[in-house]
C-alpha positions in Angstrom: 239.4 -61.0 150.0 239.2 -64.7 151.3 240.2 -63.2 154.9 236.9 -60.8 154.5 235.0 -63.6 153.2 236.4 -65.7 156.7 235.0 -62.7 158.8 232.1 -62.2 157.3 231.3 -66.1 157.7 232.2 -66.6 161.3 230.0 -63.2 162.1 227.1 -64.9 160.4 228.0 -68.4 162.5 227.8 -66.3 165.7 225.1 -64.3 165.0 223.4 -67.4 164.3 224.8 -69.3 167.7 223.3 -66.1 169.3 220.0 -66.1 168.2 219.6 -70.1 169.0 221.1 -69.3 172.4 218.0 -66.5 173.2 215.6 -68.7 172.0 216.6 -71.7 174.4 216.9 -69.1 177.1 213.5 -68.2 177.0 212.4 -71.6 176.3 213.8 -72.5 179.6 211.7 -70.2 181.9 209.2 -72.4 183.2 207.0 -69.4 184.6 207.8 -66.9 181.6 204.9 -66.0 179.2 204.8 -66.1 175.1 207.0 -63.5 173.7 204.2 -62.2 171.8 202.0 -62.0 175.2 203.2 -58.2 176.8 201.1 -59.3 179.8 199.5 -62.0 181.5 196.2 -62.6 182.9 195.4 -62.9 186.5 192.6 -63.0 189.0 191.9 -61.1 192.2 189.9 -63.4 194.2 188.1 -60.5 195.8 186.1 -59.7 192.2 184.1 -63.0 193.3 185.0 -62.8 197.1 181.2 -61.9 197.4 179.7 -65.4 196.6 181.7 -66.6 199.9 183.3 -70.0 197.8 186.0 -70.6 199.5 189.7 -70.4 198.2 189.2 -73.9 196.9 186.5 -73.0 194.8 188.1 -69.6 193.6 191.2 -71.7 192.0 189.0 -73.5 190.1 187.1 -71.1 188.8 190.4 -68.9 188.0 191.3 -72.1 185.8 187.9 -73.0 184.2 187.9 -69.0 182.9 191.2 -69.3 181.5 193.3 -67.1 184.1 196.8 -68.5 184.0 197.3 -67.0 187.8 195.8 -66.3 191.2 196.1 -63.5 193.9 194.3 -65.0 196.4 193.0 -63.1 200.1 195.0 -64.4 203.1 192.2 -64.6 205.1 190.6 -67.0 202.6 193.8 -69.2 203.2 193.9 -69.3 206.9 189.9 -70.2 206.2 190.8 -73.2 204.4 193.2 -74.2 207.1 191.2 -73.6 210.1 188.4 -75.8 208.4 191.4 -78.8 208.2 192.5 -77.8 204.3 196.3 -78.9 203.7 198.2 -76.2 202.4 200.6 -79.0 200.7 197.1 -80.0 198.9 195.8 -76.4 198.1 199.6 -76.0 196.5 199.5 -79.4 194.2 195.9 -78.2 193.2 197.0 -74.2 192.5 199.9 -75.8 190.2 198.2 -78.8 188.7 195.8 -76.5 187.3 198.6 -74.7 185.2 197.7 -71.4 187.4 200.7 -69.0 189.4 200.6 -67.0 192.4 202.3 -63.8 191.9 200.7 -61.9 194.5 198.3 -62.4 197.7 196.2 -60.0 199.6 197.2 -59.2 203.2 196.4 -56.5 205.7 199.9 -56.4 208.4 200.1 -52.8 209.5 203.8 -53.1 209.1 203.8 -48.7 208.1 202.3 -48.2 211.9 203.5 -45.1 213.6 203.1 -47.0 216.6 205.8 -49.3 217.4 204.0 -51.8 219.2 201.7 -52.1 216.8 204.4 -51.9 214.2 206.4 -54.9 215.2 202.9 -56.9 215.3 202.2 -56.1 212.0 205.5 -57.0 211.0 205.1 -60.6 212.5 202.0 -60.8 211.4 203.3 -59.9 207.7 206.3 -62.6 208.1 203.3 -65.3 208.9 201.1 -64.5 206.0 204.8 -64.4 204.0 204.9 -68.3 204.9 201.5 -68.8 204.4 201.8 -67.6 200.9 205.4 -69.6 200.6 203.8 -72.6 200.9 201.1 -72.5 198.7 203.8 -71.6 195.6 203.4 -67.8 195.7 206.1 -65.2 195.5 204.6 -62.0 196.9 202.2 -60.4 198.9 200.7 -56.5 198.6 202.2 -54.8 201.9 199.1 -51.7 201.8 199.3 -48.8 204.0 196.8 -51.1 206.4 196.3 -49.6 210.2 197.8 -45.9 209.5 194.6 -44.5 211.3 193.7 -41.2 211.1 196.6 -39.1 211.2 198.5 -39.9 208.1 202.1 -40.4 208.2 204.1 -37.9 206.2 207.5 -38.6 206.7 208.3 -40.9 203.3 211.8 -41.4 204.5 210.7 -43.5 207.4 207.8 -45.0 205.0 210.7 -46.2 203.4 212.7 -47.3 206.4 209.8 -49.5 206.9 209.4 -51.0 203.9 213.1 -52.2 204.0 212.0 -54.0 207.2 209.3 -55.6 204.8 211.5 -56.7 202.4 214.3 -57.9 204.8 211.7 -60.3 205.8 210.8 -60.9 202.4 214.1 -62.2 201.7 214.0 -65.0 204.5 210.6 -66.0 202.9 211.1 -65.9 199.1 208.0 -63.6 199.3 208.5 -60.4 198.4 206.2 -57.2 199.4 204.6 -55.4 197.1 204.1 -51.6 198.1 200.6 -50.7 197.2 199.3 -47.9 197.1 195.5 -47.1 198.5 193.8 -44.0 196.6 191.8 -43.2 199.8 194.2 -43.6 202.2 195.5 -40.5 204.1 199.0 -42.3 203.3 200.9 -43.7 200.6 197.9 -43.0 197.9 199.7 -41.7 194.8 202.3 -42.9 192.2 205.1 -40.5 193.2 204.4 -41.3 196.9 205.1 -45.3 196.0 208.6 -44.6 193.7 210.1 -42.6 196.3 209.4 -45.0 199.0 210.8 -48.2 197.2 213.2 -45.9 195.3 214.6 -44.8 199.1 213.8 -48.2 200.7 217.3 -49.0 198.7 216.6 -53.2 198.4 217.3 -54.6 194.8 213.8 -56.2 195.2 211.3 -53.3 195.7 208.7 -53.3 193.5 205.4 -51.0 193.5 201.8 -52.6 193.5 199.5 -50.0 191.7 195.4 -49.8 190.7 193.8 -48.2 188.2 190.7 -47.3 190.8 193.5 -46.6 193.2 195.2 -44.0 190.9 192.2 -42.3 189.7 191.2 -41.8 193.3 194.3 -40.8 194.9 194.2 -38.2 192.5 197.4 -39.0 190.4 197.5 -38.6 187.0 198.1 -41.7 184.4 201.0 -40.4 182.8 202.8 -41.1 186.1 203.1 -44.7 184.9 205.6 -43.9 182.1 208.1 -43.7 185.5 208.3 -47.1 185.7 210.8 -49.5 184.1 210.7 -52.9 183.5 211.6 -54.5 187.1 209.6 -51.8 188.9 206.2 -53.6 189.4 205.2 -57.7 188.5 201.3 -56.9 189.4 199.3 -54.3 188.3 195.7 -54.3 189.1 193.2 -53.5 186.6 189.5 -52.9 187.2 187.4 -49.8 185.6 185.1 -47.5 187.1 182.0 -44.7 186.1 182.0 -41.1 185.6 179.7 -41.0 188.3 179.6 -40.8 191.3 182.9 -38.0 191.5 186.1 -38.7 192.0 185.2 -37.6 196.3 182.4 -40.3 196.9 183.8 -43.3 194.6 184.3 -45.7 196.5 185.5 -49.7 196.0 182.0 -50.6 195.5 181.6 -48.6 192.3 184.4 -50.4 190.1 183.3 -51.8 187.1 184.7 -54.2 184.0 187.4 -53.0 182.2 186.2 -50.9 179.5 182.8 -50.5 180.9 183.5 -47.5 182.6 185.8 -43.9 181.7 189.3 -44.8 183.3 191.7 -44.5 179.9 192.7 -48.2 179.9 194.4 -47.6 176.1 196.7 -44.8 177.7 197.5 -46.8 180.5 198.1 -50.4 179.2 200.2 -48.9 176.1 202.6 -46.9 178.5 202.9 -50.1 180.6 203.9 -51.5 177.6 206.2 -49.1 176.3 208.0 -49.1 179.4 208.6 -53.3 179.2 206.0 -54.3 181.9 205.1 -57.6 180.9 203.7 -58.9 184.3 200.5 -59.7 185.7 197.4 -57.7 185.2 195.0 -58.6 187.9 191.6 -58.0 187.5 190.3 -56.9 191.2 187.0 -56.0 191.3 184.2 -55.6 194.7 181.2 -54.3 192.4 178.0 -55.5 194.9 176.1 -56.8 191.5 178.9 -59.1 190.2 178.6 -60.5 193.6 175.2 -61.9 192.8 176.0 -63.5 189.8 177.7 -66.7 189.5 181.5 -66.8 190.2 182.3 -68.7 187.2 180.2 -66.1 185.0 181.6 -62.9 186.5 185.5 -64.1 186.2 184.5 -65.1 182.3 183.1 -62.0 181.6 186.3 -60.0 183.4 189.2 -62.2 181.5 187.4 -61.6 178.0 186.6 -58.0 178.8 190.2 -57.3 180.1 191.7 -59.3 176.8 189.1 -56.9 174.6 190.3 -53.4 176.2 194.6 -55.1 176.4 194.2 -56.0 172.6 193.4 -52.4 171.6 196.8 -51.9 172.0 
């Protein structure tokens, strides 16, 4: 009996030991969200990219409207710098301002058929990779930019490609992020983006997917149930109409979340289920938003995408 009693005792002791021990691991992760938060909230700087603010400008806003992150457009960066801004200063301001940078926007044809134009785009990746570096980011969307238009069908050398990527992501600290574009003639569908990271056979590839995207490529939601835990950080979120179809939507047409017909409920509950508990970035190019004041639009989005994630 007092040998059962013993066990019994130094189980609870451990259990106890355990439990304290997850709680100060967590603790310690100084980019990690609240436990209870399944996602956290980030901003697209194209959804105000229309009021021409300047990347300066766009982190505050991000901040003022409660955004804990940014994904900021390359071209905005190398903006700021032509015009004399200090990247050094840009990445003091991005983290005094309590804000990350999981993500950037960048346009390297690194998937070109054409190896010329390949190896460019490649270079031109590995600069915007530094670029991002140095303002505290971690990854950058590698798109199916400068396919042209014969679309490239071969997955396996897709993938081939994208290993190139992420070999140069792994001298950076950037990683690339394989989005997917729903009107491309090339890598615009779920399956299309698994099997090309899935084959690209680095530890770090991870898929960048769109609601617009996925509607428009023509893939169907409950694709996203594929996906586990370490298979995507970013996922952008926008909404868009039941009209125009499906053939003539375009970028233009996205809307809010929840002001449109995409199933936002289905899709942020099977991100959920399946342990995504990254970024949701709310990237929007709607032409009237672009009228309105920054500050305004990027309000409205955060509480809008809050109302449609709570649901769940």
């Amino acid at each position: 009996m007092a040998t059962n009693i013993a066990r019994r005792t130094a189980l609870k002791q451990m259990g106890a030991a355990l439990a304290v021990g997850a709680i100060a691991g967590n603790a310690s992760g100084a980019a990690q969200k609240p436990a209870k938060q399944a996602f956290g909230y980030c901003l697209n700087t194209g959804t105000i990219r229309g009021q021409k603010l300047g990347i300066v400008k766009e982190v505050e806003i991000a901040a003022k409207a409660g955004y804990k992150a940014i994904e900021p457009w390359i071209g905005s960066i190398r903006s700021y710098q032509k015009k004399g801004g200090s990247l050094k200063d840009l990445r003091k301001r991005i983290a005094d301002l309590g804000l990350s940078v999981p993500s950037a926007i960048g346009f390297a044809a690194w998937i070109s058929d054409d190896d010329a134009r390949r190896a460019k785009g490649l270079a031109d990746l590995a600069s915007d990779m530094e670029l991002v570096k140095q303002i505290g980011g971690t990854g950058i969307a590698a798109a199916p930019a400068g396919v042209g238009k014969t679309p490239i069908k071969d997955l396996q050398a897709i993938a081939k490609r994208y290993r190139a990527a992420l070999d140069l992501g792994d001298k950076t600290g950037v990683t690339p992020l394989l989005e997917i574009w729903g009107s491309s003639n090339t890598l615009n569908r779920i399956g299309q983006a698994l099997f090309v990271a899935a084959e690209s056979g680095h530890p770090k590839a991870s898929v960048l997917l769109d609601v617009y995207h996925i509607y428009k490529g023509g893939s169907s939601f409950s694709g996203l149930k594929f996906l586990g835990p370490d298979a995507m950080s970013v996922f952008h979120v926008n909404d868009y109409p039941a009209d125009p179809p499906r053939a003539t939507i375009t970028d233009a047409h996205r809307v809010f979340p929840g002001d449109g017909v995409a199933p936002l409920k289905q899709i942020f509950t099977t991100l959920k289920t399946g342990g995504f508990n990254g970024w949701l970035s709310l990237e929007l190019f709607n032409r009237d938003y672009y009228k309105r004041p920054g500050l305004e639009v990027a309000k409205e989005g955060l509480a809008k995408l809050r109302k449609t994630t709570n649901t769940i």
